[in-house]
Residue, then its C-alpha position, 0 to 999 in steps of 0.5 A: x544515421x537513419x532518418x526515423x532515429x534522428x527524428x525520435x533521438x529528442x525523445x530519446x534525451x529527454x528520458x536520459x535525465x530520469x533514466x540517471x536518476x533511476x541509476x543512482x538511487x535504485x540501482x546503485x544501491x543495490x549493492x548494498x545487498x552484499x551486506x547481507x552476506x557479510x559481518x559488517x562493520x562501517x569502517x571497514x565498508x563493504x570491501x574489507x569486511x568479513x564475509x559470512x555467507x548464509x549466516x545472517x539468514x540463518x540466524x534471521x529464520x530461527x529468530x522467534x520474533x520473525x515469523x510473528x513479524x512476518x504474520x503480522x506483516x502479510x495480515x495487515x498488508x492483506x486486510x489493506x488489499x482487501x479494504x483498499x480495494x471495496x471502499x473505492x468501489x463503494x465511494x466511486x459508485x456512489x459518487x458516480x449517482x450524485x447528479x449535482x455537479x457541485x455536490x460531487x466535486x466537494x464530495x470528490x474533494x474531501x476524499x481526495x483530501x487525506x491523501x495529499x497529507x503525511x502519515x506524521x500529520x495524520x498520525x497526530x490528528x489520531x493520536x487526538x482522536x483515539x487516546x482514551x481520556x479526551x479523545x474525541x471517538x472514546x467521547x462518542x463511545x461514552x454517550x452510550x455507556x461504553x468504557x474507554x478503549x486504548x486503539x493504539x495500546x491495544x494489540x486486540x484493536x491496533x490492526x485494524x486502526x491501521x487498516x482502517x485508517x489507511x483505507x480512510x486516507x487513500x480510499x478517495x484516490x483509489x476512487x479516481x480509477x474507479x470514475x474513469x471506469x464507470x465513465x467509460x461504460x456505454x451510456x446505450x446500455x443504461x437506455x437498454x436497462x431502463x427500457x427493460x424496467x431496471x431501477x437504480x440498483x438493477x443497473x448498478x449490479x448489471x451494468x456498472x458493475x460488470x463494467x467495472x470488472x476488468x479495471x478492478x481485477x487489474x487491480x486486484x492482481x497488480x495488488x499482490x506485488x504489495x502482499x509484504x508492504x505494509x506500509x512503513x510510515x503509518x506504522x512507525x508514527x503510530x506503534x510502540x512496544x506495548x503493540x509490537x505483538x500485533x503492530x511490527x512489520x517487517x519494515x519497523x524490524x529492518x529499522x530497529x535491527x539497522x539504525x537502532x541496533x547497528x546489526x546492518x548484516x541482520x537488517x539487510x537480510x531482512x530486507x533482501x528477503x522482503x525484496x525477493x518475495x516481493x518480487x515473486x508475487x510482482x512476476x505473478x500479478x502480472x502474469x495474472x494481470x495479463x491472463x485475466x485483463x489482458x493487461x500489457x506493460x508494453 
């Protein structure tokens, strides 16, 4: 055996214990997706029951509710791109201007915070915040005169708590990326700045900025791969039926359709279609990812 292979075989195992783990629970299930084409019945599994073909597509796109879910569904998902991508920016900006070190790391560490927290707990801590009688933010809103708004019963407001909300939590993370850019800028070109009579905000828009710019357009294009994830657990512990106008997702139909309902060969349909999309904008942002960053997976 060559003696270079010998030499990285080592290596080599100690990816087989993750390469095992990614065969059972992500490819192994895939052929689950026949389900899609069957009228399935559990206890008939997936050799003996019958096949149907196309006609859980079908009746899925002729469904009234679907294209609303699926609006709803690509509306979110693109507000949370959007948002999740700005704030970050924001926050790393400004934390990369505080000059005291402690200052910054409690900073850094309150807004890392939210995201080591689940959507169960942080649901909770909503729910208290936003409920119309008692509710800490329908308080501050009384001061000034304003009657109580009900955000999560409200399919006017239900959206962009969700939206907000998740930027709140993840937003702190996001940043990380975003420092490591901002540190990777060429301290020369911040002399060359001042030496020119640049003040702060001159050099954050010609220098740190567009030092940023290839990290946060990597991001913006790998992004696209979650144009249809919504993000099924802030959703779920939050909505209700009086929201499902503006609040269901493809993810909460999936769910409802499958373990509420039993139609296992309606839900899988969804959720094939959901992955065959997903999939297409994967393939385009990273082909835009190595277009407009020169980005490689390799």
């Amino acid at each position: 055996m060559d003696k270079k292979l010998m030499k990285q075989l080592p290596l080599h195992m100690m990816l087989l214990p993750g390469i095992i783990i990614v065969l059972i629970y992500s490819y192994v299930p895939m052929a689950g997706v026949v389900i899609a084409f069957q009228q399935f019945v559990p206890s008939n599994g997936l050799f003996r029951s019958e096949w149907i073909g196309f006609e859980n597509f079908r009746y899925v796109f002729t469904m009234p509710d679907f294209y609303l879910v699926l609006k709803n569904t690509v509306f979110i998902a693109f507000m949370k791109i959007t948002a999740g991508l700005f704030a970050p920016i924001v926050i790393a900006i400004l934390l990369n201007e505080i000059s005291v070190r402690w200052v910054k790391k409690s900073f850094q560490t309150l807004v890392y915070l939210p995201h080591f927290l689940s959507w169960v707990i942080l649901g909770g801590i909503l729910v208290d915040l936003l409920t119309p009688s008692g509710g800490l933010v329908n308080q501050f809103l009384g001061i000034f005169g304003i009657e109580p708004v009900f955000f999560l019963g409200s399919n006017d407001w239900f959206p962009f708590v969700i939206v907000i909300s998740d930027v709140w939590k993840e937003f702190g993370f996001g940043t990380i990326i975003y420092l490591a850019a901002i540190t990777a800028i060429n301290p020369s070109l911040y002399e060359a700045a001042v030496i020119d009579g640049a003040n702060r905000w001159k050099q954050t828009w010609h220098v740190t900025l567009p030092g940023m710019l290839p990290i946060v357009v990597l991001v913006a294009t790998l992004s696209l791969g979650n144009v249809l994830n919504a993000g099924f657990d802030q959703i779920f512990n939050l909505y209700s039926p009086i929201v499902y106008e503006s609040g269901d997702i493809l993810d909460t139909m999936v769910y409802r359709m499958g373990l509420v309902d039993f139609q296992y060969g309606l839900a899988t349909a969804i959720g094939t279609f959901k992955s065959l999309v997903s999939l297409l904008f994967i393939g385009v942002s990273y082909g835009l990812a190595y277009k407009l960053a020169n980005y490689r997976i390799f």
